[in-house]
ZAGULO-864055 format. One record per residue (C-alpha): residue in three letters; x, y, z; residue number from 1. Coordinates in steps of 0.02 Angstrom, whole numbers, plus 50000, padded with zeros to 5 digits. Example, Ala and Ser with C-alpha at 12.3 -4.5 7.8 and 13.67 -1.06 7.14 Angstrom:
<nodes>
residu_x_y_z_num
ALA_50615_49775_50390_1 $
SER_50684_49947_50357_2 $
</nodes>
This chain:
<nodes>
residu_x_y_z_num
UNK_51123_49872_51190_1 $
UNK_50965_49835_51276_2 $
UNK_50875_49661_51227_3 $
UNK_50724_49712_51141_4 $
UNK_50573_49611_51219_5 $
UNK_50411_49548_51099_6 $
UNK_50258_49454_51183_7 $
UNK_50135_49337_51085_8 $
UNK_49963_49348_51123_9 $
UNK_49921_49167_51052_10 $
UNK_49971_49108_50912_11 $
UNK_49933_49023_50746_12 $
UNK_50061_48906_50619_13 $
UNK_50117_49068_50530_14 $
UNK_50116_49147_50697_15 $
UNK_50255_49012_50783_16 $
UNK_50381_49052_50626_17 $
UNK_50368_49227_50675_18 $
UNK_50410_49186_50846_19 $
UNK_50562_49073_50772_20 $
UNK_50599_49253_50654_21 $
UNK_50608_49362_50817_22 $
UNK_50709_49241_50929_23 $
UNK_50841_49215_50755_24 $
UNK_50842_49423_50787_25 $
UNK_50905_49393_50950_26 $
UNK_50737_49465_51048_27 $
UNK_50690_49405_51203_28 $
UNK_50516_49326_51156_29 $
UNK_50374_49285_51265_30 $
UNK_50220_49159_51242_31 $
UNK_50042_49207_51317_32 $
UNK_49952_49038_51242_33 $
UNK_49758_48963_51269_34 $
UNK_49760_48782_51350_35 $
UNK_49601_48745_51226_36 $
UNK_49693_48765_51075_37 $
UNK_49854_48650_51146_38 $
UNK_49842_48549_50972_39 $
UNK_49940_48678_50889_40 $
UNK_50075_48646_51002_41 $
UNK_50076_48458_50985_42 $
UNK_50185_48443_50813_43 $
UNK_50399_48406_50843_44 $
UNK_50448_48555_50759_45 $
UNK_50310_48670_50850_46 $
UNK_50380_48609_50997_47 $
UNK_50549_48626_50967_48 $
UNK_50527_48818_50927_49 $
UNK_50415_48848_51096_50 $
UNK_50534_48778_51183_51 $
UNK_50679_48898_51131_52 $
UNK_50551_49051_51207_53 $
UNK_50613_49149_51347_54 $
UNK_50421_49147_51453_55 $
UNK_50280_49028_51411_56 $
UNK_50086_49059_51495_57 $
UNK_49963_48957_51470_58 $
UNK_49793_49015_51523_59 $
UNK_49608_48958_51488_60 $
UNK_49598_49065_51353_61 $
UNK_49672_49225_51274_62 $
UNK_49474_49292_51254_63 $
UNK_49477_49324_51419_64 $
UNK_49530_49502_51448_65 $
UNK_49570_49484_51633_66 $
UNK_49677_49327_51583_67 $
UNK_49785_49420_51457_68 $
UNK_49785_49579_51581_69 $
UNK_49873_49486_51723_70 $
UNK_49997_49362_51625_71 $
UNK_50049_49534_51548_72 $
UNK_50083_49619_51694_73 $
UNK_50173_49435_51765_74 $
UNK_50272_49427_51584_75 $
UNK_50299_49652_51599_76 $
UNK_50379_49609_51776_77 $
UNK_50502_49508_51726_78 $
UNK_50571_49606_51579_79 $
UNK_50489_49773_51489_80 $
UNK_50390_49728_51341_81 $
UNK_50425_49820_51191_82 $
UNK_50303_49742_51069_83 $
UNK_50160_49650_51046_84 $
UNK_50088_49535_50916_85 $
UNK_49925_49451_50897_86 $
UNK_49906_49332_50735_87 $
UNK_49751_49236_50814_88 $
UNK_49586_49349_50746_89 $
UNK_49465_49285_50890_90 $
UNK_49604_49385_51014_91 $
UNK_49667_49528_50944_92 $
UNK_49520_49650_51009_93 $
UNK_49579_49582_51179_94 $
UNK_49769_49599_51139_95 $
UNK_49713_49784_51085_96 $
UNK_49600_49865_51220_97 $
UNK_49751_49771_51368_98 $
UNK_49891_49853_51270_99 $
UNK_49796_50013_51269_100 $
UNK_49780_50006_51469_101 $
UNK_49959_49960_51459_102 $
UNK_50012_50085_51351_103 $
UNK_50085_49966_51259_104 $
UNK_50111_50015_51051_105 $
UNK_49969_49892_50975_106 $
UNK_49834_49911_50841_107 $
UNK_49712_50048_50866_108 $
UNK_49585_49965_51010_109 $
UNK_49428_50060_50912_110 $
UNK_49477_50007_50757_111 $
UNK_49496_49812_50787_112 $
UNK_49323_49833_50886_113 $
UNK_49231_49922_50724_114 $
UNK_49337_49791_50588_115 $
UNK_49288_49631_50701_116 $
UNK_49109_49701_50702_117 $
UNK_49068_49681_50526_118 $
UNK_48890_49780_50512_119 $
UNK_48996_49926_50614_120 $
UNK_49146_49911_50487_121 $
UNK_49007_49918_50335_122 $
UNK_48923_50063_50421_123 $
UNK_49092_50179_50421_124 $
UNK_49149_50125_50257_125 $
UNK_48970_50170_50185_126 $
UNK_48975_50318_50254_127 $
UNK_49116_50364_50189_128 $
UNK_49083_50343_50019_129 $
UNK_49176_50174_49987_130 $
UNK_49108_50024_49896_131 $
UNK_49003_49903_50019_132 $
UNK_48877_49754_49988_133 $
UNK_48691_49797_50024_134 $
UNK_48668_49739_50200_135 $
UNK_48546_49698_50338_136 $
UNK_48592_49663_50520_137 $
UNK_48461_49523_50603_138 $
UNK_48441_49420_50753_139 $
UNK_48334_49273_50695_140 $
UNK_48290_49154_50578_141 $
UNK_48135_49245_50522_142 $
UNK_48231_49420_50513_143 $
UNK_48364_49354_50398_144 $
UNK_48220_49288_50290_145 $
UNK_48162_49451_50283_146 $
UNK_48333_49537_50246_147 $
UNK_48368_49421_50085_148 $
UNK_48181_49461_50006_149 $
UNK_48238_49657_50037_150 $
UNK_48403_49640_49985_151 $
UNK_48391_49507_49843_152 $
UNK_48435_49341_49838_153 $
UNK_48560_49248_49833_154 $
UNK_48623_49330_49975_155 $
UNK_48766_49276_50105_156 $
UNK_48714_49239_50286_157 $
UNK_48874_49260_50437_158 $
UNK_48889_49305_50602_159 $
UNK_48910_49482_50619_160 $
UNK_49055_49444_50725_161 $
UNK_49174_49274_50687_162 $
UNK_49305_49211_50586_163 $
UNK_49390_49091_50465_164 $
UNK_49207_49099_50380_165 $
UNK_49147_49010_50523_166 $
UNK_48968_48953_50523_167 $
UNK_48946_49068_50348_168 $
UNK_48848_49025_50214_169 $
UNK_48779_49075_50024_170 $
UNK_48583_49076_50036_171 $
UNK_48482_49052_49851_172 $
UNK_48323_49085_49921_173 $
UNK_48248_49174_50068_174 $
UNK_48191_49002_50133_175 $
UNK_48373_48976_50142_176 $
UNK_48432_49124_50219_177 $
UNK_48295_49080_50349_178 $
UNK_48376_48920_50369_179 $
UNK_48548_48974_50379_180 $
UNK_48532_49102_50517_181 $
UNK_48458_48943_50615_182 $
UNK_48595_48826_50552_183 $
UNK_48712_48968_50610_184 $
UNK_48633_48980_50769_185 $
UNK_48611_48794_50827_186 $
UNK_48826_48783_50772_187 $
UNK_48873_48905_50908_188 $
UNK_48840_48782_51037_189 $
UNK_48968_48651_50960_190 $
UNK_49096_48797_50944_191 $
UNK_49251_48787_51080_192 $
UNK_49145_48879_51239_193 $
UNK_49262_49029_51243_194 $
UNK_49209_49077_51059_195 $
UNK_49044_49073_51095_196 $
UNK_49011_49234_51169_197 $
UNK_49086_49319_51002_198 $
UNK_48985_49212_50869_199 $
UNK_48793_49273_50973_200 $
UNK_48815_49466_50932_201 $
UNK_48703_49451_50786_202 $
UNK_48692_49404_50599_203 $
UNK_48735_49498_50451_204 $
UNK_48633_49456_50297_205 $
UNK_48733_49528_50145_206 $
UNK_48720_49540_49963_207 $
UNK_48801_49395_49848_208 $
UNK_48948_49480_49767_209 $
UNK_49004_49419_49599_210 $
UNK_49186_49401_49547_211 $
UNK_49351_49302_49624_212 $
UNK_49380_49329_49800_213 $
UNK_49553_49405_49844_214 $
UNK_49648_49501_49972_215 $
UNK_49761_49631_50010_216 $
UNK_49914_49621_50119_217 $
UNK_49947_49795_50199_218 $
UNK_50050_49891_50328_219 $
UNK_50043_50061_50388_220 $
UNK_50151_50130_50538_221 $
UNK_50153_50304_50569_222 $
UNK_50026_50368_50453_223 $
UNK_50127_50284_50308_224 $
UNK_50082_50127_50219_225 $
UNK_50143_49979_50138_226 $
UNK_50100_49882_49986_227 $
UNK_50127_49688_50002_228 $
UNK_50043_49545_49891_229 $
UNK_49860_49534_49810_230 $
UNK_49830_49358_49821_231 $
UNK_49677_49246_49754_232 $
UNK_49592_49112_49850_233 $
UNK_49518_48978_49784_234 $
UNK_49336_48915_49850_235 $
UNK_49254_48742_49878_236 $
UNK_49125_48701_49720_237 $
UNK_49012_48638_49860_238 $
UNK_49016_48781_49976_239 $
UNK_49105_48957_49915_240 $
UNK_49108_48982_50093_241 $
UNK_49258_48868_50102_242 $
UNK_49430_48945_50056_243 $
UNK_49550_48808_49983_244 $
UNK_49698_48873_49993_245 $
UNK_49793_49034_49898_246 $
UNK_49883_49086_49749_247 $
UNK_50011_49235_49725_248 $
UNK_49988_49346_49658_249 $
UNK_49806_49369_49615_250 $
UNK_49767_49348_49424_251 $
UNK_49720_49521_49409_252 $
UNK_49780_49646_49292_253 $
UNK_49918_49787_49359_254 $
UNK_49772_49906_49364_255 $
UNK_49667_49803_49459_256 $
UNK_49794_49746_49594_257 $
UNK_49820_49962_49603_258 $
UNK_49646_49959_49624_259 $
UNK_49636_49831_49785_260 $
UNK_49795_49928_49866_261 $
UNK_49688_50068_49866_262 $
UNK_49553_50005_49922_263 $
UNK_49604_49922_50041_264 $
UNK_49705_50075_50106_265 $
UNK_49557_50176_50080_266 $
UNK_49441_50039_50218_267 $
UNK_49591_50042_50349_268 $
UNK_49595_50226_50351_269 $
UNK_49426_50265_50389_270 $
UNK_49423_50121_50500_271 $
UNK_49567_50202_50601_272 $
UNK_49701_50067_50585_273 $
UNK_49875_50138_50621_274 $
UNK_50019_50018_50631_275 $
UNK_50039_49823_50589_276 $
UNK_50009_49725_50433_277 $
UNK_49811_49674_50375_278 $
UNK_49730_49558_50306_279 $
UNK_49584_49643_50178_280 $
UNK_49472_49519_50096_281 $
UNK_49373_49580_49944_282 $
UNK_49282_49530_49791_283 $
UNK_49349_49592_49619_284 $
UNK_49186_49632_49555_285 $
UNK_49173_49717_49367_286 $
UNK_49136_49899_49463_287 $
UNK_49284_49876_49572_288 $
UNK_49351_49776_49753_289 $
UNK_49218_49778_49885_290 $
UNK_49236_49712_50041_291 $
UNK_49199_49541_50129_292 $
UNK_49306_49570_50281_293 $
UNK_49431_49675_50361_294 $
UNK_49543_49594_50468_295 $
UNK_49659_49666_50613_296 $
UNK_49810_49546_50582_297 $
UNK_49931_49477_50455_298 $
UNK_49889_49322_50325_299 $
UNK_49863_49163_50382_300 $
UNK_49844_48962_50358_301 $
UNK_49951_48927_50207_302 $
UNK_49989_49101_50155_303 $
UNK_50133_49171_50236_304 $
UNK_50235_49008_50157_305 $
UNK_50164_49041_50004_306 $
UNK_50222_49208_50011_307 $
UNK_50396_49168_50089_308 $
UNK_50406_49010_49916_309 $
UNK_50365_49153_49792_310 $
UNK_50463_49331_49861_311 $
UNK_50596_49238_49971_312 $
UNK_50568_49322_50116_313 $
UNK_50459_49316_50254_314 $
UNK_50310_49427_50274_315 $
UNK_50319_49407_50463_316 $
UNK_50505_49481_50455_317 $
UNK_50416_49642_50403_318 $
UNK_50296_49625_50523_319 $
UNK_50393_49621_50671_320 $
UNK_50486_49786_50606_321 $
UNK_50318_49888_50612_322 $
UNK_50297_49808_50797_323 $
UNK_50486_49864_50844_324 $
UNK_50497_50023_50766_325 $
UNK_50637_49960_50645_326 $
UNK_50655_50039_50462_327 $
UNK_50508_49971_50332_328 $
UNK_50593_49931_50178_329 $
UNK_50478_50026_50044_330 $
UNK_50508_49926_49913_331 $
UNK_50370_49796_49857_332 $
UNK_50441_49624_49849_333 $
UNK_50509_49559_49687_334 $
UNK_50452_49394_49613_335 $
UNK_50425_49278_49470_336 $
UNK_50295_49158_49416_337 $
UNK_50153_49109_49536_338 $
UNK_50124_48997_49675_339 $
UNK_49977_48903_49723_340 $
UNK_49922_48820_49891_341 $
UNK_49786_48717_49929_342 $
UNK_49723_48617_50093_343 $
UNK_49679_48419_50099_344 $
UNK_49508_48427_50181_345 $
UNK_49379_48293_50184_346 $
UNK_49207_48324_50085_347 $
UNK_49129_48220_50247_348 $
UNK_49181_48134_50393_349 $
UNK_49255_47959_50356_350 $
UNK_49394_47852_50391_351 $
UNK_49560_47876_50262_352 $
UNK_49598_47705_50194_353 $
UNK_49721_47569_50260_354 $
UNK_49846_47600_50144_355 $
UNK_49910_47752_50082_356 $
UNK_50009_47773_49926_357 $
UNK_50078_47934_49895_358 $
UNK_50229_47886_49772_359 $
UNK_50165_47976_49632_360 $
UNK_50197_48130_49705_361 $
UNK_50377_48110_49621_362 $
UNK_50276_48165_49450_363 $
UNK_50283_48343_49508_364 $
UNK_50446_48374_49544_365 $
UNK_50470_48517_49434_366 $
UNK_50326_48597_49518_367 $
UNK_50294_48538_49686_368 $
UNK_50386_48644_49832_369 $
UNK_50304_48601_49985_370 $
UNK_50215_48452_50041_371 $
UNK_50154_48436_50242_372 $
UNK_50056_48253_50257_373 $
UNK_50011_48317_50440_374 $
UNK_49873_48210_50463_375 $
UNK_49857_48101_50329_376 $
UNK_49914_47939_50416_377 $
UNK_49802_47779_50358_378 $
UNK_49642_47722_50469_379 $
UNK_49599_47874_50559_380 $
UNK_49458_47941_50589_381 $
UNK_49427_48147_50521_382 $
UNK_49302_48267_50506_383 $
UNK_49212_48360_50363_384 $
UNK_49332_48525_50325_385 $
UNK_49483_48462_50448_386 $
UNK_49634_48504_50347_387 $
UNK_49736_48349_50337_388 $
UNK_49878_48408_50244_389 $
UNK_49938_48548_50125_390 $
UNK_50068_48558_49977_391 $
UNK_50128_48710_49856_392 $
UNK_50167_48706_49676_393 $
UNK_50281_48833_49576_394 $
UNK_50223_48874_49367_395 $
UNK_50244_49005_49263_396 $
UNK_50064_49075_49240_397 $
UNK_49931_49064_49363_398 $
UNK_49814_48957_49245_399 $
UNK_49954_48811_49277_400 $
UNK_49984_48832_49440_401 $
UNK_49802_48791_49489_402 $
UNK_49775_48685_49365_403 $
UNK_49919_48575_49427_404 $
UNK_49872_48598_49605_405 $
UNK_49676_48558_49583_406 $
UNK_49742_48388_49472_407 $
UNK_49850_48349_49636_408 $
UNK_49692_48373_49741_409 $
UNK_49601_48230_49637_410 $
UNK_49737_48131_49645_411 $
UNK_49747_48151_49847_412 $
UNK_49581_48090_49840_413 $
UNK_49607_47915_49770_414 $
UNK_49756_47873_49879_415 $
UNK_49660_47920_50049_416 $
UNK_49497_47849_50002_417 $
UNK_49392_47984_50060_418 $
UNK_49292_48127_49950_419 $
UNK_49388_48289_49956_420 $
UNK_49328_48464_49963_421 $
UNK_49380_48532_49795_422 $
</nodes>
């Protein structure tokens, strides 16, 4: 039987277990990786797994579409590629529009373009009838002060193309959409230079939606689709811009999580997305989900372990199945309880304490599941937002589960020394 061949188009820490997943399969795997973002490569275990891959590339970055284009055609000439898989968002319009010169079977090139663009993706969905905030796309300062008086404050101001809620931020007053929209355009310079390009198509000025934030997890190959979490996330009290972590699944009612499926199926339809598994953030407002972003790749940060803690299996494993044309089990996963995530990230930049005591962790046995200290080691130096570390706790109702995780959080926050983002 012919080894089936999958290529990475960089990578994030959910995206190097899927690349441990495929080569446990038995596939030949291959590595197309940016030398700017080595750090993720830089922990034993990350390491460890890279270093089992049958082709590593590095090049200056995987934004560059004439960079991905050749180490393709390098990776294609050494063995047909059968698959590819993007997990990093700033990349996967690149991954898309290659693979589609390629012919390689990818995401639908037009619809990661109109999804990353998120005044296009607003524009279709409006069109078509589906729930969208009142919006206003802008170019400066003075613009977006304008947009928030028309639209009514408070409003939210974003690029109109980023990620991870990058530079984003809730506005009370026209004076401070004004100054966001500046804010957000004096940051791009101190974004990684290969971003940059991305981040100065424009700024959305949107309406303030009320109601928890949440997503949907779905997959569709050949016209057919697949139902796989609802999950909350948990915001900063200081900036709602700021996602802490995750729980799953969602505290929503049966209808409601029937209602975000839907939704969310309805936005990737008309959007054109045809095979792979999405990420669809939303707000459960009291009409019904509407819809903060669409985005062309699986769940990220802490979520695919969160998901992997509470079903048992790995939402990656389904992922690469949609990429290699293996059966889709149409079963949504089974589960108990809930499970709740949340980073370790500094209110402001400081210096964690000498000393750092974390034997009380031992309290939480019953509940705790995961712990990662990753960069909580005493003395250093970190940043406003870095995430130091991340743990997961196990209860039977959602109301514990956070409750437990967010007394954790406090407790993190006397043994490093340093304010925390909660």
């Amino acid at each position: 039987m012919k080894e089936m061949h999958i290529v990475f188009i960089d990578t994030t820490w959910g995206g190097v277990e899927t690349m441990r997943l495929a080569k446990q399969r038995g596939l030949r795997v291959s590595l197309i990786r940016s030398g700017y973002r080595d750090d993720r490569f830089r922990t034993e275990r990350v390491q460890r797994i890279v270093s089992t891959l049958d082709t590593v590339i590095t090049i200056s970055a995987t934004t560059v579409e004439t960079a991905v284009l050749r180490s393709l055609q390098q990776i294609a000439a050494i063995a047909p590629i059968d698959a590819v898989i993007s997990e990093f968002e700033a990349c996967v319009d690149v991954a898309a529009r290659v693979c589609a010169r390629l012919s390689i079977p990818f995401t639908s090139a037009s619809a990661v373009a109109a999804a990353r663009d998120k005044a296009r993706a607003r524009e279709i969905i409006q069109s078509a009838g589906l729930r969208c905030p009142r919006f206003r796309q802008v170019v400066t300062p003075r613009q977006a002060r304008a947009a928030a008086e028309a639209i009514g404050v408070p409003v939210v101001v974003k690029p109109r193309t980023g990620y991870y809620s990058l530079l984003a931020a809730v506005a009370p007053t026209s004076t401070d959409a004004e100054r966001a929209a500046q804010n957000l355009l004096s940051g791009i310079d101190a974004l990684p230079v290969h971003l940059q390009a991305q981040f100065r198509k424009g700024i959305l000025v949107e309406e303030h939606l009320i109601g928890p934030l949440v997503s949907a997890e779905i997959g569709v190959r050949d016209e057919k689709f697949y139902h796989f979490m609802v999950s909350d996330h948990p915001r900063a009290r200081e900036d709602e811009c700021i996602e802490m972590g995750a729980s799953m699944p969602a505290d929503l009612t049966q209808d409601q999580i029937k209602s975000c499926f839907q939704y969310a199926e309805a936005v990737a339809r008309e959007l054109g997305f045809d095979m792979g598994i999405f990420h669809v953030e939303m707000i459960a407002t009291e009409q019904g989900p509407v819809l903060v972003e669409m985005n062309s790749r699986v769940m990220g940060g802490v979520m695919p372990s969160v998901y992997h803690h509470l079903t048992g299996e790995w939402i990656q494993e389904r992922l690469l199945d949609i990429h290699l044309g293996f059966p889709i089990r149409d079963v949504p996963p089974q589960y108990s309880g809930y499970v709740s995530a949340r980073n370790i990230m500094p209110g402001r930049d400081a210096a964690l304490a000498d000393r750092i005591d974390l034997s009380w962790l031992t309290e939480y046995s019953e509940n705790l599941i995961e712990f990662d200290p990753h960069r909580l080691e005493p003395s250093i130096e970190v940043r406003r937002k870095e995430i130091l570390g991340w743990y997961h706790l196990r209860a039977d109702s959602f109301t514990e589960a956070n409750m437990v995780a967010n007394t954790v959080l406090r407790r993190f926050e006397a043994s490093i020394g340093v304010p925390l983002l909660h």
